[in-house]
NUNU-866494 format. One line per field, with one value per residue: residue in one letter; chain; residue number from 0; z, x, y of N, C-alpha, C, O in turn. Coordinates in nm, 2 decimals. Layout:
BEGIN
resn	c(A,...);
chain	c(A,...);
resi	c(NUM,...);
nz	c(Z,...);
nx	c(X,...);
ny	c(Y,...);
caz	c(Z,...);
cax	c(X,...);
cay	c(Y,...);
cz	c(Z,...);
cx	c(X,...);
cy	c(Y,...);
oz	c(Z,...);
ox	c(X,...);
oy	c(Y,...);
***
This chain:
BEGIN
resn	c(X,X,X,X,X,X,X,X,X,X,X,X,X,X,X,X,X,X,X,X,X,X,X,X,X,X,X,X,X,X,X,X,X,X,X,X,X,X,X,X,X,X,X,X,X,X,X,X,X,X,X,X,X,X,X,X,X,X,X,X,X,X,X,X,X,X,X,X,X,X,X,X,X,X,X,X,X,X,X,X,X,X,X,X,X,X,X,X,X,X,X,X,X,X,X,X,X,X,X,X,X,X,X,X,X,X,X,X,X,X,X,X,X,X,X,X,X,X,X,X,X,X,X,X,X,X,X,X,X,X,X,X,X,X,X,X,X,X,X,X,X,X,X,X,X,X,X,X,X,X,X,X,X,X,X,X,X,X,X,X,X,X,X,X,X,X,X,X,X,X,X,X,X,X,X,X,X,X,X,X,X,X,X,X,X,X,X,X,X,X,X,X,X,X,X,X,X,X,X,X,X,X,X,X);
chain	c(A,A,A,A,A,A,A,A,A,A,A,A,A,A,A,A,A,A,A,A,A,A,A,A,A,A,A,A,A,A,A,A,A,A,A,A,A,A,A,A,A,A,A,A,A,A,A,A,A,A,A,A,A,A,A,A,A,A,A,A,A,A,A,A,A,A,A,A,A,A,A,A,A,A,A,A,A,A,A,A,A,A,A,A,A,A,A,A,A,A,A,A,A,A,A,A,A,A,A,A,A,A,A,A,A,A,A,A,A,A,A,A,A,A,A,A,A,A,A,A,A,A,A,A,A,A,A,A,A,A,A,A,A,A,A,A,A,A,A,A,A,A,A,A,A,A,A,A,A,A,A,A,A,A,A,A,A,A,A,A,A,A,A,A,A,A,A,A,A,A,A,A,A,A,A,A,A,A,A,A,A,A,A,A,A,A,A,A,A,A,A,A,A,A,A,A,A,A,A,A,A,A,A,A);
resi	c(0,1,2,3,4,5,6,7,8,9,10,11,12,13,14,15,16,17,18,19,20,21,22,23,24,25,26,27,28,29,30,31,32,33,34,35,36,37,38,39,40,41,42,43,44,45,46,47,48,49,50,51,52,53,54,55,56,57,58,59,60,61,62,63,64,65,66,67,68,69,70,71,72,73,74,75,76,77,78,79,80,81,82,83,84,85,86,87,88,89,90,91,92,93,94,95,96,97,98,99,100,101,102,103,104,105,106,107,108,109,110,111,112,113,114,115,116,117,118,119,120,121,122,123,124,125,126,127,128,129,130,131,132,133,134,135,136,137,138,139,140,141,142,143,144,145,146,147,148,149,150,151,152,153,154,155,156,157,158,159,160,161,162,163,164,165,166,167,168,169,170,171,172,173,174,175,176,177,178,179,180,181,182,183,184,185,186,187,188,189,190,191,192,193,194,195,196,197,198,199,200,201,202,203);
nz	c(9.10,9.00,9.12,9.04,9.08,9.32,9.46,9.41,9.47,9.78,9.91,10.03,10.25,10.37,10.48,10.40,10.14,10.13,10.25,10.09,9.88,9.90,9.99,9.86,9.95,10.16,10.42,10.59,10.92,10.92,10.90,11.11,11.24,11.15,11.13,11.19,11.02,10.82,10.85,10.80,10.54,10.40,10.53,10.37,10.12,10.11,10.13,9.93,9.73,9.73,9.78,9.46,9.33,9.36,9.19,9.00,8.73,8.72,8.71,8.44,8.26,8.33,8.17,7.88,7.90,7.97,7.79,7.71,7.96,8.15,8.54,8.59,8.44,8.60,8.71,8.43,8.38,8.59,8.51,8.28,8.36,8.48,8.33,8.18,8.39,8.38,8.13,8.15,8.35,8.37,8.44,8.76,8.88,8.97,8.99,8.81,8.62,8.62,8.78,9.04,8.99,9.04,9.29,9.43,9.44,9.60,9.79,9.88,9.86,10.05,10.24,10.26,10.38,10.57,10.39,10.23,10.16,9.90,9.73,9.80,9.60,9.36,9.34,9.27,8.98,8.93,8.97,8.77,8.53,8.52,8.53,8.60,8.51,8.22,8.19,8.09,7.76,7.57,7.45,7.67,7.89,7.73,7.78,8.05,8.08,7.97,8.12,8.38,8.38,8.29,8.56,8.71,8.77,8.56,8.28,7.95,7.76,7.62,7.35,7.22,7.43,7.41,7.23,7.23,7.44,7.24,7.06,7.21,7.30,7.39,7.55,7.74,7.85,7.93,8.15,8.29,8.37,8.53,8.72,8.84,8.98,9.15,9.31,9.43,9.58,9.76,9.93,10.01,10.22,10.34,10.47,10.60,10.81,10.88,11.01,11.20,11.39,11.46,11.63,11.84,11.95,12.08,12.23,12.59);
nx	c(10.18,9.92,9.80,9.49,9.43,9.60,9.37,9.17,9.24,9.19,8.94,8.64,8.67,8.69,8.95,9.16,9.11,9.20,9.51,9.66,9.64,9.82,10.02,10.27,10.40,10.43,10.68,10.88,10.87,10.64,10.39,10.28,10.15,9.91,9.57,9.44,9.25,9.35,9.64,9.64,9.61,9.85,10.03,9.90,9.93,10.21,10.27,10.11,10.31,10.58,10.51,10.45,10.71,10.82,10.69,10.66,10.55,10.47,10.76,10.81,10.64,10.78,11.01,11.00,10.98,11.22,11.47,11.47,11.39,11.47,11.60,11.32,11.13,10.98,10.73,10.65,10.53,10.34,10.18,10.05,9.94,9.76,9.60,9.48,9.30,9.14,9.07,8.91,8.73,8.47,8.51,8.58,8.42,8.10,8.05,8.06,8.33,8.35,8.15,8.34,8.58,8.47,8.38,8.61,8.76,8.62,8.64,8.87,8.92,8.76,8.94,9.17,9.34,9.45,9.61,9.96,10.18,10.29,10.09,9.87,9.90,9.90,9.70,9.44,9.48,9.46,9.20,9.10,9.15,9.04,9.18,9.24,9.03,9.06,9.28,9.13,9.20,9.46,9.57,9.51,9.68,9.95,9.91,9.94,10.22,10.39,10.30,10.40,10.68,10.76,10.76,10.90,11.12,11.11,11.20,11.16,10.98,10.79,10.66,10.82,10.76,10.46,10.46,10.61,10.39,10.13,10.28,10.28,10.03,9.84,10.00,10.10,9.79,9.70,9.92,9.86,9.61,9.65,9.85,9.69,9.46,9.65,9.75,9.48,9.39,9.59,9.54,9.31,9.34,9.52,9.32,9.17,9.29,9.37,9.14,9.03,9.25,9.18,8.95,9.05,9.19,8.99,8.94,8.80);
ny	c(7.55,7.82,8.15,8.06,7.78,7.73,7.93,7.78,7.50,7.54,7.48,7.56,7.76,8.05,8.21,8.05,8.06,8.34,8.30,8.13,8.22,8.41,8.31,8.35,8.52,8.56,8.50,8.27,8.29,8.48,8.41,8.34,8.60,8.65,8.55,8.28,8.11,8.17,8.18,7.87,7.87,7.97,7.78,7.53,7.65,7.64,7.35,7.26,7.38,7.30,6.99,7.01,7.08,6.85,6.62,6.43,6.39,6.70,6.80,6.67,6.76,7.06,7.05,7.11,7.35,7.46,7.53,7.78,7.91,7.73,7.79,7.87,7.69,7.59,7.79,7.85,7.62,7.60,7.86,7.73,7.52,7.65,7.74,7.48,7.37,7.62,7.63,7.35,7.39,7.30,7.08,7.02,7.19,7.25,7.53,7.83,7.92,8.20,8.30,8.19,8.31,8.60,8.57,8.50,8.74,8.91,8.80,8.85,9.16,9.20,9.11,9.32,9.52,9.28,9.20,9.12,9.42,9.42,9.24,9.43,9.64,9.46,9.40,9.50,9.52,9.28,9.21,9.40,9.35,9.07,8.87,8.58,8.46,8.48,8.28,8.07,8.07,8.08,8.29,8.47,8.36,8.42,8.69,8.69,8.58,8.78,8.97,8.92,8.89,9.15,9.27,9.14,8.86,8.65,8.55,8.71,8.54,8.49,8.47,8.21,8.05,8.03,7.87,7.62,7.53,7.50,7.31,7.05,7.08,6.86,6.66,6.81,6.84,6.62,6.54,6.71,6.65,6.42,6.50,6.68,6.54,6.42,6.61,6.76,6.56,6.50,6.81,6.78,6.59,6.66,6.92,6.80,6.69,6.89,7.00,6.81,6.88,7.07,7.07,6.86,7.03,7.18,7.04,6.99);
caz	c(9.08,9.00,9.17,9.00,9.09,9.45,9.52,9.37,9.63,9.93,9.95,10.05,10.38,10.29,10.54,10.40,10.00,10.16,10.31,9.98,9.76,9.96,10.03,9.81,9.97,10.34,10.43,10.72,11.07,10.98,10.91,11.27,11.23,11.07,11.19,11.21,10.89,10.71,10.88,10.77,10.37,10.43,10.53,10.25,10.00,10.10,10.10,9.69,9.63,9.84,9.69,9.28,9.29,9.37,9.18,8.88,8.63,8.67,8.64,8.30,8.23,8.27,8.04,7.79,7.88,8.03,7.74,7.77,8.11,8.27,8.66,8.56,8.33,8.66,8.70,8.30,8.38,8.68,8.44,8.14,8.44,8.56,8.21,8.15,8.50,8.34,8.03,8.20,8.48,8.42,8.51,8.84,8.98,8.94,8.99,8.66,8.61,8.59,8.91,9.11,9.00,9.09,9.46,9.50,9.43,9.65,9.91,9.89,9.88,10.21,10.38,10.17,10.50,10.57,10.26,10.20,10.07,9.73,9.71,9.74,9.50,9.21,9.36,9.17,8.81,8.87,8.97,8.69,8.42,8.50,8.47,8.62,8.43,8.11,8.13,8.00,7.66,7.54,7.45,7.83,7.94,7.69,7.82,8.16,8.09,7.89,8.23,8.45,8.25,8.31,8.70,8.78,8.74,8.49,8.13,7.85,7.60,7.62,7.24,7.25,7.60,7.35,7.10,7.32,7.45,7.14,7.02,7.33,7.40,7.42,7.63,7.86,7.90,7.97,8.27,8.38,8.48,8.62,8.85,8.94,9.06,9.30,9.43,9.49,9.67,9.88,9.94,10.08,10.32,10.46,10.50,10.66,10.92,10.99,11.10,11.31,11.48,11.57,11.72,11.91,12.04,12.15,12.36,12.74);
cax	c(10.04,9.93,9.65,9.34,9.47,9.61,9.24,9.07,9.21,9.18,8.81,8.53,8.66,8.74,9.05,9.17,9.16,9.34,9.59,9.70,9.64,9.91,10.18,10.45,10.44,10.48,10.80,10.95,10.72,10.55,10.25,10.24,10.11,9.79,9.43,9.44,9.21,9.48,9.79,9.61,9.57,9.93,10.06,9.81,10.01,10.41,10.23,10.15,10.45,10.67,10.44,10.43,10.83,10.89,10.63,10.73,10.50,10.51,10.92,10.85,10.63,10.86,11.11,10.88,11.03,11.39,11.59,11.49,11.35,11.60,11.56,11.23,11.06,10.83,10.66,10.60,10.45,10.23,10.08,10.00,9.81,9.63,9.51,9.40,9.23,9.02,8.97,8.85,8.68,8.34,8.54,8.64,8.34,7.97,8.03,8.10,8.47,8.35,8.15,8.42,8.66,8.46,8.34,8.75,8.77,8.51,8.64,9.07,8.87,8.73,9.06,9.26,9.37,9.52,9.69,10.09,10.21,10.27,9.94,9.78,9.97,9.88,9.55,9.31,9.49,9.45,9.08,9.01,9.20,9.01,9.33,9.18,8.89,9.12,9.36,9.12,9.25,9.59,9.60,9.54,9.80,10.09,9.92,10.03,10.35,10.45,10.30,10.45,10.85,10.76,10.73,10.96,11.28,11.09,11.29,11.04,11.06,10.65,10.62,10.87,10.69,10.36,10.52,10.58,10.27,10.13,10.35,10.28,9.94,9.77,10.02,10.10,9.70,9.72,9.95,9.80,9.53,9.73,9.88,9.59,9.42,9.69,9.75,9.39,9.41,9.67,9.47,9.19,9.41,9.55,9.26,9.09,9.36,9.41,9.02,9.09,9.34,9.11,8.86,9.12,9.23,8.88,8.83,8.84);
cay	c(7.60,7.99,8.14,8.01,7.62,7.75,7.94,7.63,7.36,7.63,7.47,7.65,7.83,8.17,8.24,7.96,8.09,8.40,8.25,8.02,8.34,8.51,8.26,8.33,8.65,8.56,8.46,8.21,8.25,8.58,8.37,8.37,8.73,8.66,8.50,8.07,8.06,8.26,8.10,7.74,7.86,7.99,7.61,7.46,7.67,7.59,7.22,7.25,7.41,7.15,6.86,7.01,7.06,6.71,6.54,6.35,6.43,6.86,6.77,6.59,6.88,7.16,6.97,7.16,7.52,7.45,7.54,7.92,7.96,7.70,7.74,7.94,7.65,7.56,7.93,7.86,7.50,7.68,7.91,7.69,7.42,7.74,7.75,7.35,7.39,7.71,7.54,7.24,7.41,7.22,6.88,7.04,7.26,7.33,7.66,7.83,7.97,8.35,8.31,8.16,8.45,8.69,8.56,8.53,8.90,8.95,8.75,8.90,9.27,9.22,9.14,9.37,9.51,9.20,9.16,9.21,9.49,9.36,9.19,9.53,9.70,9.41,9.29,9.59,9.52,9.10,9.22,9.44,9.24,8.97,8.80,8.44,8.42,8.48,8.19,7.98,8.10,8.03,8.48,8.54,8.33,8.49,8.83,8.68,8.54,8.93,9.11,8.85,8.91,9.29,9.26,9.02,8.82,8.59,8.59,8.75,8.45,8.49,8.38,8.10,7.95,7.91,7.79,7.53,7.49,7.47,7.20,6.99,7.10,6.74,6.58,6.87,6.85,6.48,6.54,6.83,6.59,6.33,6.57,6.79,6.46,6.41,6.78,6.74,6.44,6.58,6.92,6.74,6.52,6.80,6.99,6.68,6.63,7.00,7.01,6.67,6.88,7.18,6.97,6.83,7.15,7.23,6.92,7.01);
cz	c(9.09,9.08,9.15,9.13,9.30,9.50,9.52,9.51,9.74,9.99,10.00,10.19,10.32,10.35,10.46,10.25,10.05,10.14,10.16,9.88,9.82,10.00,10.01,9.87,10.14,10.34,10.56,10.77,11.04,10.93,11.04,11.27,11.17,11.12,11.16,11.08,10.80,10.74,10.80,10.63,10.36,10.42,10.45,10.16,9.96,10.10,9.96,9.67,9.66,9.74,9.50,9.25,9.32,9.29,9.04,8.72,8.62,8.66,8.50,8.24,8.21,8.23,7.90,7.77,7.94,7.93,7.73,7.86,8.19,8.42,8.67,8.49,8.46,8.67,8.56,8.33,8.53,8.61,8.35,8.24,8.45,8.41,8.13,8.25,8.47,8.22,8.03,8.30,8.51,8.45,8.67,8.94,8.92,8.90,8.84,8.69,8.69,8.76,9.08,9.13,9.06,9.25,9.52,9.50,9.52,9.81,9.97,9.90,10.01,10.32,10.29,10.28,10.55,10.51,10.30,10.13,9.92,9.67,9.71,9.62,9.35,9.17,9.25,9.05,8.78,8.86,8.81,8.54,8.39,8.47,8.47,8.54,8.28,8.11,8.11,7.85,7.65,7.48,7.60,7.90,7.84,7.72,7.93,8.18,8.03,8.08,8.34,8.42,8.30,8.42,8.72,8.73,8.62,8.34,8.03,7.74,7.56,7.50,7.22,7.31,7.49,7.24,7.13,7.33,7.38,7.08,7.10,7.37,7.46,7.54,7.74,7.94,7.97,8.12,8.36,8.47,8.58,8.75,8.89,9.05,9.23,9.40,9.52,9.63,9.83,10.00,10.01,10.20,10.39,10.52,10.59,10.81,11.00,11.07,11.19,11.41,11.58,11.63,11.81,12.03,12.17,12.31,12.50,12.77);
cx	c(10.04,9.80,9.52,9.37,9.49,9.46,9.15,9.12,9.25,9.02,8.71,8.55,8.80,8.89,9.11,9.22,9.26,9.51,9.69,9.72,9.80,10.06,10.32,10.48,10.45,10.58,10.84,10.85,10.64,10.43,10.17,10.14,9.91,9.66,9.42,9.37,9.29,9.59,9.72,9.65,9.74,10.03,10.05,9.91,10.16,10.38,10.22,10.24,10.54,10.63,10.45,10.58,10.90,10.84,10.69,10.65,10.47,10.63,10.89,10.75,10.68,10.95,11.06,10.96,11.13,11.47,11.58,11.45,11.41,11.52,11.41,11.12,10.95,10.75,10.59,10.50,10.33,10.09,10.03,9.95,9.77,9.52,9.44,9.29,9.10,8.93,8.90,8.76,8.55,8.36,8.58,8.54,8.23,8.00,8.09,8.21,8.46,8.28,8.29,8.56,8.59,8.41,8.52,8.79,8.73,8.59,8.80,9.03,8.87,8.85,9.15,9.32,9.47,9.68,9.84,10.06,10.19,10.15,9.85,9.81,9.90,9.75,9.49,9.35,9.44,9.29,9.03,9.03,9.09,9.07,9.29,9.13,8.97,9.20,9.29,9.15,9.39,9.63,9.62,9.69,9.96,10.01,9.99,10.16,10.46,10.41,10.40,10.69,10.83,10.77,10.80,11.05,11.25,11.11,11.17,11.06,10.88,10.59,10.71,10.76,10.53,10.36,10.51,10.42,10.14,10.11,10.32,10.16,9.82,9.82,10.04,9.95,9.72,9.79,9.97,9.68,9.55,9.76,9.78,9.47,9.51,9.73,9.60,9.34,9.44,9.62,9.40,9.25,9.45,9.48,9.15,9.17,9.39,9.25,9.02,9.14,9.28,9.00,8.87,9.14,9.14,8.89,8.87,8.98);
cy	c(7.75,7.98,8.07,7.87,7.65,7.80,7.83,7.50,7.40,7.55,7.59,7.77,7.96,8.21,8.16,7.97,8.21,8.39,8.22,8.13,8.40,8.43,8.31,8.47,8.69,8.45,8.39,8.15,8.36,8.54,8.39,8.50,8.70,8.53,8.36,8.08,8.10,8.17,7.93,7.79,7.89,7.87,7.54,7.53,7.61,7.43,7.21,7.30,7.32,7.04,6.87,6.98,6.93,6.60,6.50,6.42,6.62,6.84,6.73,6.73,7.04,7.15,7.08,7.31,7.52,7.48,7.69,7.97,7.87,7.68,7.80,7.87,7.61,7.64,7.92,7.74,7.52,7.70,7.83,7.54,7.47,7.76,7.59,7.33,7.52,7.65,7.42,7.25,7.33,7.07,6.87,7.14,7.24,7.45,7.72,7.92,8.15,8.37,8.31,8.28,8.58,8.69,8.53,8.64,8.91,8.95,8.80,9.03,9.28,9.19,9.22,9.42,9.45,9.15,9.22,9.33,9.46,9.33,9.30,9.60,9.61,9.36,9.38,9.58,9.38,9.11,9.30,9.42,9.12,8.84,8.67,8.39,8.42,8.38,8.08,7.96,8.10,8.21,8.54,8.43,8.37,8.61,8.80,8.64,8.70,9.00,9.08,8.92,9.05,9.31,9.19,8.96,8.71,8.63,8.62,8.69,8.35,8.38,8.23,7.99,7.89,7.91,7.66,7.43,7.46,7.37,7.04,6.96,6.95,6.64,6.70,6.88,6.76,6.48,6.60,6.75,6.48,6.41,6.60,6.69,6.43,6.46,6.77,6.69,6.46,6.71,6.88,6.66,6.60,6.90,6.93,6.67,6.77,7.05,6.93,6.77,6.99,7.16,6.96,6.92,7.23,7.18,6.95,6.91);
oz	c(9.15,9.11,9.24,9.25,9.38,9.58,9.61,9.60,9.81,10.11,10.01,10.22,10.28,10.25,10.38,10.22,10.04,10.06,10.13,9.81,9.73,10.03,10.08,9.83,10.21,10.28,10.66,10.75,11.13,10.91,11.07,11.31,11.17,11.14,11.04,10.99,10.69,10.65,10.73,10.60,10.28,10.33,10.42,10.12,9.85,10.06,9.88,9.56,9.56,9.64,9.42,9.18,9.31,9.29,8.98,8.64,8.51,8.54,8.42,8.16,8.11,8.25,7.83,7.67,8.00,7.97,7.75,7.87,8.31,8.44,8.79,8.45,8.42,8.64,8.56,8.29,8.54,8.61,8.31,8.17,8.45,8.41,8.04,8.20,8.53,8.21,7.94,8.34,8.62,8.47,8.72,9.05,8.80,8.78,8.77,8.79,8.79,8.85,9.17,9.23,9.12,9.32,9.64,9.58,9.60,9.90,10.09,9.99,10.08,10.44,10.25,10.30,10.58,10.55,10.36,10.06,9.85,9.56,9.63,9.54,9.24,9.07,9.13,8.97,8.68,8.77,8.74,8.45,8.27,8.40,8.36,8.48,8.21,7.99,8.09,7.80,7.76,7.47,7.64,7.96,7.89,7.63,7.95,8.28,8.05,8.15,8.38,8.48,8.40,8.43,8.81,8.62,8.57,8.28,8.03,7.64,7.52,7.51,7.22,7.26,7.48,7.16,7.08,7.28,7.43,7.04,7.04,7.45,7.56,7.61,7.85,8.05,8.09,8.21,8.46,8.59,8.68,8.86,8.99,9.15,9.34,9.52,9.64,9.73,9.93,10.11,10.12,10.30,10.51,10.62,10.65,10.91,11.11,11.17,11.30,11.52,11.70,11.69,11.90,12.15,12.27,12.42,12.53,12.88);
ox	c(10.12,9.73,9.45,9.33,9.41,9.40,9.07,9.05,9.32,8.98,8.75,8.46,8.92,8.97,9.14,9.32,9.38,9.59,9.78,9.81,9.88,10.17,10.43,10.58,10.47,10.58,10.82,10.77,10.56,10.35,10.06,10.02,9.81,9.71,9.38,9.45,9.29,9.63,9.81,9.74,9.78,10.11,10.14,9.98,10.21,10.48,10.31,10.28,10.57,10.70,10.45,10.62,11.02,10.90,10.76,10.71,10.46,10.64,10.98,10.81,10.66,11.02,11.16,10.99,11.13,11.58,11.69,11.47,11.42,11.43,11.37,11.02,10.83,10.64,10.48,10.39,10.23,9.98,9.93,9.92,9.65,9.40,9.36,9.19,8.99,8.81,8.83,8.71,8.51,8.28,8.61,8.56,8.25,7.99,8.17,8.20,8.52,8.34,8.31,8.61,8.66,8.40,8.54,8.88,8.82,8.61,8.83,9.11,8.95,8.85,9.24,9.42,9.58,9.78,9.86,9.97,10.09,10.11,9.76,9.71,9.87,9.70,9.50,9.27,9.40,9.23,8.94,8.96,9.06,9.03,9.30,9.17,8.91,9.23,9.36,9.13,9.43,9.75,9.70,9.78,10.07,10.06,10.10,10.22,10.58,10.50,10.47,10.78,10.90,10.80,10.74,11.08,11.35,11.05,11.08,11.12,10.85,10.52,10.64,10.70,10.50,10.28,10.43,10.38,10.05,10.01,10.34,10.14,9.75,9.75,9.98,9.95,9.75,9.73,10.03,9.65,9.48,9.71,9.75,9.41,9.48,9.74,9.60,9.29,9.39,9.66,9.40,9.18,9.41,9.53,9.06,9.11,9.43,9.24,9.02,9.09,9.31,8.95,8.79,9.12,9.16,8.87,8.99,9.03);
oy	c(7.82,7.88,8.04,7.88,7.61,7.73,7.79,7.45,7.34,7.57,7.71,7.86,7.96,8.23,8.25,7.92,8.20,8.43,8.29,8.12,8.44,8.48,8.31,8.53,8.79,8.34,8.46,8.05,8.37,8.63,8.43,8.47,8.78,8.42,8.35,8.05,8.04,8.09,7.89,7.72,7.81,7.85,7.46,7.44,7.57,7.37,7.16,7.27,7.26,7.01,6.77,6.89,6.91,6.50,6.58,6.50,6.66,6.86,6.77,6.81,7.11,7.25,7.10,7.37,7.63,7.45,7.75,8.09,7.90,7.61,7.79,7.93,7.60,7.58,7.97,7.76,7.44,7.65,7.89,7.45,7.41,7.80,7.60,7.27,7.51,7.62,7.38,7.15,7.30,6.98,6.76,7.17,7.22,7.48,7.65,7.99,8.20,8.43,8.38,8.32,8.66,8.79,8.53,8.66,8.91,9.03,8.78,9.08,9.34,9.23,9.14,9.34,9.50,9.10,9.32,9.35,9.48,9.38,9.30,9.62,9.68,9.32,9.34,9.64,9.34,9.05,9.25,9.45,9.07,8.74,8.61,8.29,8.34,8.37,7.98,7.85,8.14,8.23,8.62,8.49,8.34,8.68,8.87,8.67,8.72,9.06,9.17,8.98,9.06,9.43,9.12,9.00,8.66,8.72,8.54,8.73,8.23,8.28,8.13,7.90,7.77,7.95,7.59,7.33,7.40,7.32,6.93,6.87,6.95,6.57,6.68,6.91,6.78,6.43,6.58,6.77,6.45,6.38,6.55,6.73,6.43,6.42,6.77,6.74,6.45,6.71,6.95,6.68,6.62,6.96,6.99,6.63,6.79,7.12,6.98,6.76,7.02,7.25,6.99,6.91,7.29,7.23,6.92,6.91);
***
């Protein structure tokens, strides 16, 4: 899962989108470091990534981009869910796409502070790109797969990848919603059992 998909099943509790926005960029225990609604969103994220790389149907999905991105075809099968999840967004929220992007700006601003390193450094171009709000389009996601290749160890085979996607794009939708039902699922179980537990903690 890319950001959009990871802020999306953070639910409503803002530490909480943090946290999940910021994962891949805290490492080990130094979640430790950072305020219980953060450390939770934090947890919540190494849970969807744990739970997508095992799950049967994102495997049969990045079958799709393994012959030129190889150990790199799930990062490609990320982005091109974060873009069935935008183009779908009215089967998955009220709230309208453009709003939601921008009350997560809003809400990663205010702890900027907080934020890694890294995370400041890329936040104010993903903010003023409007990078989110654009992978509902199949142009914003090969902008992001070109910026992505430019920053990072990911192979630049941008046109290839939606060629692909493309070629595909009916059934990789199809099992985009299969999965995202059961990340969901999962998202909500966990976030059910980790309120359970701060209850708990309360009780004299």
């Amino acid at each position: 899962m890319n950001y959009l998909a990871h802020l999306y099943l953070s639910g409503p509790e803002t530490g909480v989108r943090v946290g999940n926005f910021i994962g891949d960029y805290v490492k080990g225990s130094n979640f430790t470091r950072y305020a219980p609604p953060i450390c939770k969103g934090i947890i919540l994220h190494r849970q969807i990534d744990a739970f997508t790389d095992k799950h049967p149907i994102f495997k049969q999905s990045s079958k799709h981009f393994y012959l030129m991105y190889q150990r790199y075809s799930g990062v490609v099968t990320d982005i091109a869910y974060d873009h069935f999840l935008a183009a779908n967004w009215g089967s998955f929220s009220d709230q309208s796409l453009k709003n939601f992007v921008t009350e997560s700006h809003r809400i990663l601003m205010a702890n900027y502070f907080s934020l890694p390193g890294t995370v400041k450094k890329f936040l104010p171009f993903l903010i003023k790109s409007r990078r989110m709000e654009h992978y509902n389009s199949l142009d914003g996601i090969e902008k992001t797969l070109r910026i992505m290749a430019g920053h990072s160890s990911l192979p630049n085979h941008a046109e290839w990848a939606m060629e692909q996607i493309n070629a595909n794009y009916e059934q990789l939708k199809d099992e985009f919603f299969v999965f995202f039902a059961d990340v969901s699922k999962m998202c909500q179980a966990h976030l059910e059992a980790a309120a359970v537990n701060e209850q708990l903690t309360k009780l004299p």
